[in-house]
LUMLUM-454729 format. One record per atom (N, C-alpha, C, O): x, y, z; residue in three letters; residue number from 1. Coordinates in steps of 0.1 Angstrom, whole numbers. Each point is the difference from the previous one (the first is absolute). Last residue first. Example, Ala and Ser with C-alpha at 12.3 -4.5 7.8 and 13.67 -1.06 7.14 Angstrom:
! residues 2
site u = 128 | v = -22 | w = 71 | type = SER | seq = 2
site u = 9 | v = 11 | w = 0 | type = SER | seq = 2
site u = -8 | v = 11 | w = 8 | type = SER | seq = 2
site u = 5 | v = 11 | w = 1 | type = SER | seq = 2
site u = -2 | v = -68 | w = -2 | type = ALA | seq = 1
site u = -9 | v = 12 | w = 0 | type = ALA | seq = 1
site u = 9 | v = 12 | w = 0 | type = ALA | seq = 1
site u = 10 | v = 0 | w = 7 | type = ALA | seq = 1
***
This chain:
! residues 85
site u = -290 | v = 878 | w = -191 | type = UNK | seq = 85
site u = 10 | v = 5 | w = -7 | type = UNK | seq = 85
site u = -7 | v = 10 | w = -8 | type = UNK | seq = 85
site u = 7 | v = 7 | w = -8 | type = UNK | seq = 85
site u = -17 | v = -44 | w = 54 | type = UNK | seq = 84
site u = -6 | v = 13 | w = -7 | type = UNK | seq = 84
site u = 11 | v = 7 | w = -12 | type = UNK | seq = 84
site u = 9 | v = 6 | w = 6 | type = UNK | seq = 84
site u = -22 | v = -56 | w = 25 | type = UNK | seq = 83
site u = 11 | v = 9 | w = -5 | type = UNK | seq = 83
site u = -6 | v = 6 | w = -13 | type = UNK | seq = 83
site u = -5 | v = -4 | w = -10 | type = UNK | seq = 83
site u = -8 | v = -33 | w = 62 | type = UNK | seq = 82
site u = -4 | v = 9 | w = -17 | type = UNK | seq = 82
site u = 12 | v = 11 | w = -2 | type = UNK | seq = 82
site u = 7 | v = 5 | w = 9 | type = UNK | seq = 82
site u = -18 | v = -55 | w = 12 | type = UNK | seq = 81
site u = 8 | v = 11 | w = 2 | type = UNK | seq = 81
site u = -6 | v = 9 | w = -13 | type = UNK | seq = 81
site u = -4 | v = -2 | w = -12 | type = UNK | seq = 81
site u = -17 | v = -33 | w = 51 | type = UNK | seq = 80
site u = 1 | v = 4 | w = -12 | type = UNK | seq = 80
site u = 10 | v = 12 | w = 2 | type = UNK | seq = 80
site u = 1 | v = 8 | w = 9 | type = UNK | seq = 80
site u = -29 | v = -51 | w = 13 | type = UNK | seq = 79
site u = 13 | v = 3 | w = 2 | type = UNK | seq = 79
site u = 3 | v = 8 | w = -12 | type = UNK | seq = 79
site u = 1 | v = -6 | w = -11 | type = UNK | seq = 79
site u = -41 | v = -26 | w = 42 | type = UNK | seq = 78
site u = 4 | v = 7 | w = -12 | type = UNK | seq = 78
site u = 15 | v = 13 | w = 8 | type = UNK | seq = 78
site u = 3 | v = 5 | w = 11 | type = UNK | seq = 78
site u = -40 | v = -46 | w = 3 | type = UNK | seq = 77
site u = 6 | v = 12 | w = 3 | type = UNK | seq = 77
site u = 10 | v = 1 | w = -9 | type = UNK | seq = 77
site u = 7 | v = -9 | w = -3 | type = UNK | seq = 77
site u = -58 | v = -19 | w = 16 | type = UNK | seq = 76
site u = 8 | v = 3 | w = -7 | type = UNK | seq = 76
site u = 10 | v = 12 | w = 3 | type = UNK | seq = 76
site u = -5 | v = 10 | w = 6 | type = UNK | seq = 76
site u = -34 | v = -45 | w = 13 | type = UNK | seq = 75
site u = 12 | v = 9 | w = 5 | type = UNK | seq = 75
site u = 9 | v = 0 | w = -15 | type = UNK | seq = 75
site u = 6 | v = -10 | w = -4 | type = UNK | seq = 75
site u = -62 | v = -11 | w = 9 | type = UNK | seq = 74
site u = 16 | v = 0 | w = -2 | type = UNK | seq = 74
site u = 7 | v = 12 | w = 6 | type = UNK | seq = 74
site u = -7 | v = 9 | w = 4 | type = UNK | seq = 74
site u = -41 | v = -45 | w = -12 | type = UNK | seq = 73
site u = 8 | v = 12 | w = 12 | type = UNK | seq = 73
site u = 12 | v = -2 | w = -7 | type = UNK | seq = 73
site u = 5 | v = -11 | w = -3 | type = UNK | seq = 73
site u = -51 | v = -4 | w = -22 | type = UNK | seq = 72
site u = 15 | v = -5 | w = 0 | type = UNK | seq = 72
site u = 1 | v = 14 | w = 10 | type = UNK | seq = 72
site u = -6 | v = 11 | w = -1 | type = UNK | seq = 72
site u = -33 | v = -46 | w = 2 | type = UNK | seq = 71
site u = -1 | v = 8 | w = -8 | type = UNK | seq = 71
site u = 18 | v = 5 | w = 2 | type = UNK | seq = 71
site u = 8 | v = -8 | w = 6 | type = UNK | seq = 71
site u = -53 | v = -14 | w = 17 | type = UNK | seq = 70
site u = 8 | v = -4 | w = -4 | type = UNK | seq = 70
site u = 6 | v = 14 | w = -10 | type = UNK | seq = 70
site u = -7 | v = 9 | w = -3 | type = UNK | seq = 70
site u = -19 | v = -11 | w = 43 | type = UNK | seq = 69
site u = 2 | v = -7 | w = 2 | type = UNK | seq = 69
site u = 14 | v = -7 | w = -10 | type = UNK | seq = 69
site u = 10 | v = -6 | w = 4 | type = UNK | seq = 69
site u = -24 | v = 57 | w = 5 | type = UNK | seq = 68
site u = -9 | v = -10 | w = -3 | type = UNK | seq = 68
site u = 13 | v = -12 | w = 0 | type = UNK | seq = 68
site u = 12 | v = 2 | w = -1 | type = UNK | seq = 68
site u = 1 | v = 44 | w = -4 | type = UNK | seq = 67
site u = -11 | v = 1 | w = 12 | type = UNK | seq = 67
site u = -5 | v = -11 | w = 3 | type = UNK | seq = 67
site u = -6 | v = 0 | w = 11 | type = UNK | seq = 67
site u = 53 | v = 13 | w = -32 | type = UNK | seq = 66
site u = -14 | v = -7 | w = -4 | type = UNK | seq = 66
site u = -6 | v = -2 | w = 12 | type = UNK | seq = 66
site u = 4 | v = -6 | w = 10 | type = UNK | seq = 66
site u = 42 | v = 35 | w = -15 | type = UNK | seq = 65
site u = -6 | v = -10 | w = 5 | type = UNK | seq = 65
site u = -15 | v = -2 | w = -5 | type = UNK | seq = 65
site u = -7 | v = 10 | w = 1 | type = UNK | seq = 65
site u = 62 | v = 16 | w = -15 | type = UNK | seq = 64
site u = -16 | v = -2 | w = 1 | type = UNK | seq = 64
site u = -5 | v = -13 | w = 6 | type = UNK | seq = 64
site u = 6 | v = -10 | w = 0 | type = UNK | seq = 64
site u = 41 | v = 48 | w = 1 | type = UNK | seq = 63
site u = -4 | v = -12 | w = 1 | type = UNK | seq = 63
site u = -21 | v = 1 | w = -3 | type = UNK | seq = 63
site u = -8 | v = 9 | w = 3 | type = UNK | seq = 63
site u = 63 | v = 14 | w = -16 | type = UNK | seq = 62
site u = -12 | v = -3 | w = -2 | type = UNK | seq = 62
site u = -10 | v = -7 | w = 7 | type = UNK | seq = 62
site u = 0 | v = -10 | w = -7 | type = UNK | seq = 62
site u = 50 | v = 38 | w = 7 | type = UNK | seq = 61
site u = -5 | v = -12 | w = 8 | type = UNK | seq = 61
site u = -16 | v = 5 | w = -5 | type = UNK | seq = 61
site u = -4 | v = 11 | w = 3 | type = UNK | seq = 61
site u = 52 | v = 18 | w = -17 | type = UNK | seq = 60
site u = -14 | v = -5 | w = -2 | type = UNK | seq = 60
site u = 1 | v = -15 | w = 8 | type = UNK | seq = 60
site u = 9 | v = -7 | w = 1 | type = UNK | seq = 60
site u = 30 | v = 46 | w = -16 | type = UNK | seq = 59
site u = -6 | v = -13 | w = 4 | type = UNK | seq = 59
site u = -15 | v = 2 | w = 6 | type = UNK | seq = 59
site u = -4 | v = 11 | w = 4 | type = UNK | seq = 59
site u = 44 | v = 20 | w = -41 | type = UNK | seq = 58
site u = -13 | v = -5 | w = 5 | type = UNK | seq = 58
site u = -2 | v = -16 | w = 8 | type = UNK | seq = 58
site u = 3 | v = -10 | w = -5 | type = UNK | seq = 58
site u = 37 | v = 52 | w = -10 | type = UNK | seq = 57
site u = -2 | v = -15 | w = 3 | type = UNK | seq = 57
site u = -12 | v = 5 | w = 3 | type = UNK | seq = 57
site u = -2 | v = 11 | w = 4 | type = UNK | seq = 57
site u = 32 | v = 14 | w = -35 | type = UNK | seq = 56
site u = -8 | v = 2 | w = 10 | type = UNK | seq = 56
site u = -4 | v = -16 | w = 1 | type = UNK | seq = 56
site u = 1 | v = -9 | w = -9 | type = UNK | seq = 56
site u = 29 | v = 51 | w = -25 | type = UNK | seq = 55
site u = -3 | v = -14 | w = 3 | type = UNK | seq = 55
site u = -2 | v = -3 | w = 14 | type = UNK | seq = 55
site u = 7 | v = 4 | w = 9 | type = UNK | seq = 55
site u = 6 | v = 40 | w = -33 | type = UNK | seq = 54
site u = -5 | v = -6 | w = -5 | type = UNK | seq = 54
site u = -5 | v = -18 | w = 2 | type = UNK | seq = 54
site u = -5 | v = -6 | w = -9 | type = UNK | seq = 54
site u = 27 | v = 36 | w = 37 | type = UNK | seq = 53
site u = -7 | v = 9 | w = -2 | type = UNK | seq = 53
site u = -10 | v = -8 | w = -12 | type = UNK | seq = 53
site u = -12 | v = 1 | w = 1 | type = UNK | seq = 53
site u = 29 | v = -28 | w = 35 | type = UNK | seq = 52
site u = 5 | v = 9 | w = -5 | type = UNK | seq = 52
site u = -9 | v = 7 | w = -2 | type = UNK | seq = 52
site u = -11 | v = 1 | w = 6 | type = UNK | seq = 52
site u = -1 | v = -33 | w = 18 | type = UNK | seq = 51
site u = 11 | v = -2 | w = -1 | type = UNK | seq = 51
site u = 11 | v = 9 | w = -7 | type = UNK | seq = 51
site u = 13 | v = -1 | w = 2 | type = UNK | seq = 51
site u = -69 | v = -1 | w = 23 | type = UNK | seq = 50
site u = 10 | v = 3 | w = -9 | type = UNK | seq = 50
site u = 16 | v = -2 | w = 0 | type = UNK | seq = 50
site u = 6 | v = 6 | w = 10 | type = UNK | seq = 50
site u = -52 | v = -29 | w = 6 | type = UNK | seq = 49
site u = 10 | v = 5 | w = 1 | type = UNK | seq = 49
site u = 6 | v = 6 | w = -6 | type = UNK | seq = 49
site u = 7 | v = -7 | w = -7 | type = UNK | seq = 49
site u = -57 | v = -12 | w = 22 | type = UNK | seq = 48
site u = 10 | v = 3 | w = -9 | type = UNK | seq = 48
site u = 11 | v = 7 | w = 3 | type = UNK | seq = 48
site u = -3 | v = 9 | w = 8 | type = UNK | seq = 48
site u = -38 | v = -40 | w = 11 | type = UNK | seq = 47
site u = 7 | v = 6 | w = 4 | type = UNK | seq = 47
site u = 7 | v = 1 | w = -13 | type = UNK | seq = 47
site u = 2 | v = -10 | w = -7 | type = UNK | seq = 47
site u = -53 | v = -14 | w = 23 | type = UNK | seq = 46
site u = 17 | v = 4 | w = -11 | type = UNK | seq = 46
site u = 5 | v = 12 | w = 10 | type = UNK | seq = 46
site u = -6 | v = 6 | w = 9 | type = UNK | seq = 46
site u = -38 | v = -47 | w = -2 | type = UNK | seq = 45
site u = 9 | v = 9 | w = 4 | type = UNK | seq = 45
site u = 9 | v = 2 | w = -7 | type = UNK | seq = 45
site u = 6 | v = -9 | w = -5 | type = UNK | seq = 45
site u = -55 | v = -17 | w = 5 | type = UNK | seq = 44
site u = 10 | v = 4 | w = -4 | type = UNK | seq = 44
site u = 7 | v = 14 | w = 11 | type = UNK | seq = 44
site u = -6 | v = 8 | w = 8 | type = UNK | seq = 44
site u = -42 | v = -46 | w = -14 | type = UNK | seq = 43
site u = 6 | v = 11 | w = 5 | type = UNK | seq = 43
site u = 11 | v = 2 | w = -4 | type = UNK | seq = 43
site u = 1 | v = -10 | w = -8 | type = UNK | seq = 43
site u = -51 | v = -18 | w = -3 | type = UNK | seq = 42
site u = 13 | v = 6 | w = -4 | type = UNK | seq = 42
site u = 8 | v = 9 | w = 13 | type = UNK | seq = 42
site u = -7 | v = 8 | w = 7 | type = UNK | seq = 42
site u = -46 | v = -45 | w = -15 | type = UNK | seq = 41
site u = 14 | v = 10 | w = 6 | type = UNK | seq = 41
site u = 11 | v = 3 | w = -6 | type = UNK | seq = 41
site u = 3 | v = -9 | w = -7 | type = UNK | seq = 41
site u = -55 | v = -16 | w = -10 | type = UNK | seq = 40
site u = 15 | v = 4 | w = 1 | type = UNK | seq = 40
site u = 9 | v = 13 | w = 13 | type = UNK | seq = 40
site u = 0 | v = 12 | w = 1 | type = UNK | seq = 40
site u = -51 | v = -47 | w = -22 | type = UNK | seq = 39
site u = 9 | v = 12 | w = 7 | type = UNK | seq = 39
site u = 11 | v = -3 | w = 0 | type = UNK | seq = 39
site u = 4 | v = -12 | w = -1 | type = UNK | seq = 39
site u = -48 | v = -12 | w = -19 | type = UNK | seq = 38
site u = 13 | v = 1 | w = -1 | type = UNK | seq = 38
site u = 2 | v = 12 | w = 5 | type = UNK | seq = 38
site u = -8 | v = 9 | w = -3 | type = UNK | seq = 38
site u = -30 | v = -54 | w = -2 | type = UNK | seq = 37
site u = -2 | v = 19 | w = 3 | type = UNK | seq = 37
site u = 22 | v = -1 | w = -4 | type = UNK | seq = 37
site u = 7 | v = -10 | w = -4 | type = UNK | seq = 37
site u = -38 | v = -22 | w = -17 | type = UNK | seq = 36
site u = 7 | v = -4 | w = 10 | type = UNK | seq = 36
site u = 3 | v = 19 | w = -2 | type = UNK | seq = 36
site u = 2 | v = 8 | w = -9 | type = UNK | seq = 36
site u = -33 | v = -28 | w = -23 | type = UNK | seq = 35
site u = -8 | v = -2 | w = 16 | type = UNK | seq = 35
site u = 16 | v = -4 | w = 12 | type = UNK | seq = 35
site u = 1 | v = -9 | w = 9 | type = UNK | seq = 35
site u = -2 | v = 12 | w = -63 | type = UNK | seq = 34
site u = 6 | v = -12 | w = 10 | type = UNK | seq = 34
site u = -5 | v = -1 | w = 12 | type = UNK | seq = 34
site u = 2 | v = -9 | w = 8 | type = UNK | seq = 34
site u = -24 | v = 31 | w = -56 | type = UNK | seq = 33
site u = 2 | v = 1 | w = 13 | type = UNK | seq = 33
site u = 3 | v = -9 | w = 12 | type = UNK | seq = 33
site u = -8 | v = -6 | w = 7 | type = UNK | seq = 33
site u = 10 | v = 10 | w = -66 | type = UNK | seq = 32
site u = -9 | v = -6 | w = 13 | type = UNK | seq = 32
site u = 8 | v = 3 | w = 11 | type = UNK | seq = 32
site u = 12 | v = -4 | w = 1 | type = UNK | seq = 32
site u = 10 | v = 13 | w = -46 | type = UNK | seq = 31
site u = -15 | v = 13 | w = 8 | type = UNK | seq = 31
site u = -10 | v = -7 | w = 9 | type = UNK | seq = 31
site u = -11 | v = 5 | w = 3 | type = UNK | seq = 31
site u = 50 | v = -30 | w = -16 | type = UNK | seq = 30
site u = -8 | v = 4 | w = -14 | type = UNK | seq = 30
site u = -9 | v = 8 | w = 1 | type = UNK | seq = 30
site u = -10 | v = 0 | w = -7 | type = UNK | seq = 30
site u = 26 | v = -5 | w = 53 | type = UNK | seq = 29
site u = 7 | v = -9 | w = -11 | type = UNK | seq = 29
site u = -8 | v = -1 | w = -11 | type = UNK | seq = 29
site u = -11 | v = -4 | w = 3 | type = UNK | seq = 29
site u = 27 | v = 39 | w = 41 | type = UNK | seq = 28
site u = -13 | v = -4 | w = -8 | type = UNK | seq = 28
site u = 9 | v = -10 | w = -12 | type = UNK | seq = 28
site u = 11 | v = 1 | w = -6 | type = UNK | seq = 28
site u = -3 | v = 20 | w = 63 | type = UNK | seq = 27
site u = 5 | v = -3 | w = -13 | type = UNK | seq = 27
site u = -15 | v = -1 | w = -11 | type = UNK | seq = 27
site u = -12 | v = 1 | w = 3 | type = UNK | seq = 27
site u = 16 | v = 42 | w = 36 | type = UNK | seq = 26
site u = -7 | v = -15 | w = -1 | type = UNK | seq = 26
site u = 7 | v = -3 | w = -13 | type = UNK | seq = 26
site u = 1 | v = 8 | w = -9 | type = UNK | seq = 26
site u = 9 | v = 29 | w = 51 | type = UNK | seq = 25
site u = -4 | v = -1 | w = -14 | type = UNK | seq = 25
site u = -3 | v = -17 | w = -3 | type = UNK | seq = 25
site u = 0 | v = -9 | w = 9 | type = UNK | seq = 25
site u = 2 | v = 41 | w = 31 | type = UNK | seq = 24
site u = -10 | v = -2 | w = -6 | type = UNK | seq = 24
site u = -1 | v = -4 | w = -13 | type = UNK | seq = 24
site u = -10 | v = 1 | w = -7 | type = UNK | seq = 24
site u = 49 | v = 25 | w = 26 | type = UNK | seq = 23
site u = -10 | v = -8 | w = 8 | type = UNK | seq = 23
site u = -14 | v = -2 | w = -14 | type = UNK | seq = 23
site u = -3 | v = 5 | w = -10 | type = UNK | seq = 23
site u = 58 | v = 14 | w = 22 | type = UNK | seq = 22
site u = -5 | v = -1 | w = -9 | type = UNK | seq = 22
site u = -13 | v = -11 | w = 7 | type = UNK | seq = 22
site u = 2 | v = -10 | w = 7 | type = UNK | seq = 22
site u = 38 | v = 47 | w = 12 | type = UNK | seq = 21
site u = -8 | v = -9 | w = -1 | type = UNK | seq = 21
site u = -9 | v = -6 | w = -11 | type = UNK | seq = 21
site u = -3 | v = 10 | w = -7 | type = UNK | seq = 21
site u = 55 | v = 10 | w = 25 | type = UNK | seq = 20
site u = -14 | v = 6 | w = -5 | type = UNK | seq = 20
site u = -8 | v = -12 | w = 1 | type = UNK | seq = 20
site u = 6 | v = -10 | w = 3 | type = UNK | seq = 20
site u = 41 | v = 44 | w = 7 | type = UNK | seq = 19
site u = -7 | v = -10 | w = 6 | type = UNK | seq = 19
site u = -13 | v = -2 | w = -8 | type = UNK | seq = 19
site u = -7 | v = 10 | w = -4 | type = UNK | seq = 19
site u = 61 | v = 15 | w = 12 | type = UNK | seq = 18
site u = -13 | v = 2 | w = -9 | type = UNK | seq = 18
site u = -5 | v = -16 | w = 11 | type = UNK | seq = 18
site u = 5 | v = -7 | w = 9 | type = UNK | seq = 18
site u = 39 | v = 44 | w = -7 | type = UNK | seq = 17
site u = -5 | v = -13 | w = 7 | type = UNK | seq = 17
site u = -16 | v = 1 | w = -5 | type = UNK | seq = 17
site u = -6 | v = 11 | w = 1 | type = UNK | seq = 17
site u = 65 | v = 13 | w = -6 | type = UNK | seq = 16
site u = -18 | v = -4 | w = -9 | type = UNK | seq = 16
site u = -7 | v = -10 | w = 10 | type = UNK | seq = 16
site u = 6 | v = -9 | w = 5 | type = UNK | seq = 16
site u = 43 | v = 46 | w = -9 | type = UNK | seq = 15
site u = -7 | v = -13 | w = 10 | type = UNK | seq = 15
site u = -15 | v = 3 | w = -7 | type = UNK | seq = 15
site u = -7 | v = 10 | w = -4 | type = UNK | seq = 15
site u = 61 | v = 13 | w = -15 | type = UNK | seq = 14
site u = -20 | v = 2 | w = 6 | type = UNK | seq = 14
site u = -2 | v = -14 | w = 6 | type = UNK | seq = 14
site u = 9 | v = -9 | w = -1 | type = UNK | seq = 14
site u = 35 | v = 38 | w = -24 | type = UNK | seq = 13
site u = -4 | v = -4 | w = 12 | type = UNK | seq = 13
site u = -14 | v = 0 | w = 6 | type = UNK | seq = 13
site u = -5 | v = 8 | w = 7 | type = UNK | seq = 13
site u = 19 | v = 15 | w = -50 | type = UNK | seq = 12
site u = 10 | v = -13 | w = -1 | type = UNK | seq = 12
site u = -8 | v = -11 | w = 13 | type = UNK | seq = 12
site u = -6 | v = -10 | w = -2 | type = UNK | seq = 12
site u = 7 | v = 65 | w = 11 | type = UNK | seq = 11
site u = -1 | v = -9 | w = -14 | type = UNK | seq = 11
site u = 3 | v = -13 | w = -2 | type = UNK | seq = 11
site u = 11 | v = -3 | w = 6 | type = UNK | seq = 11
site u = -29 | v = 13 | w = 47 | type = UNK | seq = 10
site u = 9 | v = 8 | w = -11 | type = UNK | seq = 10
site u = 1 | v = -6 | w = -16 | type = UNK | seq = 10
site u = -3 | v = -11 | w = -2 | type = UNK | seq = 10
site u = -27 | v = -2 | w = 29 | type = UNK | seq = 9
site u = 9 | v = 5 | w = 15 | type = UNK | seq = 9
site u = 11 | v = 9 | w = -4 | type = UNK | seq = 9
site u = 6 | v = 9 | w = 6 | type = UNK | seq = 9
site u = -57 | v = -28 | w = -20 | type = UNK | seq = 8
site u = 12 | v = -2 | w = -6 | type = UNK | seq = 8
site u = 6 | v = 11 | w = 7 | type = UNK | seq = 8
site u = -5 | v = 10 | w = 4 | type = UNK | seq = 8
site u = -34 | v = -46 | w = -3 | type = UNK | seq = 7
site u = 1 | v = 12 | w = 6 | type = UNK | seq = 7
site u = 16 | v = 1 | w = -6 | type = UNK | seq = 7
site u = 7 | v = -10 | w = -3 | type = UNK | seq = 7
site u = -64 | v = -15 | w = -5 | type = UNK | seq = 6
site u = 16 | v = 4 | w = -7 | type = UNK | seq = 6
site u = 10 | v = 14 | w = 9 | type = UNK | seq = 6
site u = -3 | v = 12 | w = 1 | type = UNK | seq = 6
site u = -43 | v = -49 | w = -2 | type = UNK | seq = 5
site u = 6 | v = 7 | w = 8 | type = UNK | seq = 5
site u = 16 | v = 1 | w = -7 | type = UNK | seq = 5
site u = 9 | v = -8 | w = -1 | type = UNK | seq = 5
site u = -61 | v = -14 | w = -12 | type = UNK | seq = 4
site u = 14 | v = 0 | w = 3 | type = UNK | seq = 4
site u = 3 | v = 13 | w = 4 | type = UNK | seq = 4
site u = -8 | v = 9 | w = -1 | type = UNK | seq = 4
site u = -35 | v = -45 | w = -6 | type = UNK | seq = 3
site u = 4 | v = 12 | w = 2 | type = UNK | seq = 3
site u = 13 | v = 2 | w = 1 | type = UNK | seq = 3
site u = 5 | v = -9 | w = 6 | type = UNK | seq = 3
site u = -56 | v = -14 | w = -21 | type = UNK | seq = 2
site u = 13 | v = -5 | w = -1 | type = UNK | seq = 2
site u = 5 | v = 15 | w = 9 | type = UNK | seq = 2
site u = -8 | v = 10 | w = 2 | type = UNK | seq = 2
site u = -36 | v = -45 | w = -22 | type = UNK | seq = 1
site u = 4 | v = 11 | w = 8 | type = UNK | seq = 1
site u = 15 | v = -1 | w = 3 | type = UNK | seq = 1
site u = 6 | v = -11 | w = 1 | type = UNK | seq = 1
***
């Protein structure tokens, strides 16, 4: 289940904020069943810029979390330029 939100304020110029879940999934090793449940969290935020007419900043902040005892949480954030010709 997932959802995002996109609002743009003018061309070039927008704000993003998404979120999602992932539940109930289970590992498997040669098709035998590891009997260890798995969920996930995600959320994120962006903002874009425009710097001209042809070139725009993107930042982003990613983060996910594991529902369960083991498993990987991260923060990732990101930095992008894009250019249109």
């Amino acid at each position: 289940m997932d959802a995002h939100l996109i609002y743009t304020f003018r061309p070039g110029l927008w704000l993003s904020a998404s979120a999602g879940y992932d539940g109930c999934g289970e590992t498997t090793v040669n098709r035998v069943p590891s009997n260890n449940s798995q969920s996930n969290l995600g959320w994120g935020a962006g903002l874009g810029l425009p710097i001209s007419r042809a070139v725009g900043m993107k930042f982003e902040y990613i983060g996910t979390r594991t529902q369960v005892r083991t498993g990987l949480d991260s923060d990732t954030f990101i930095c992008a330029l894009s250019v249109m010709w």
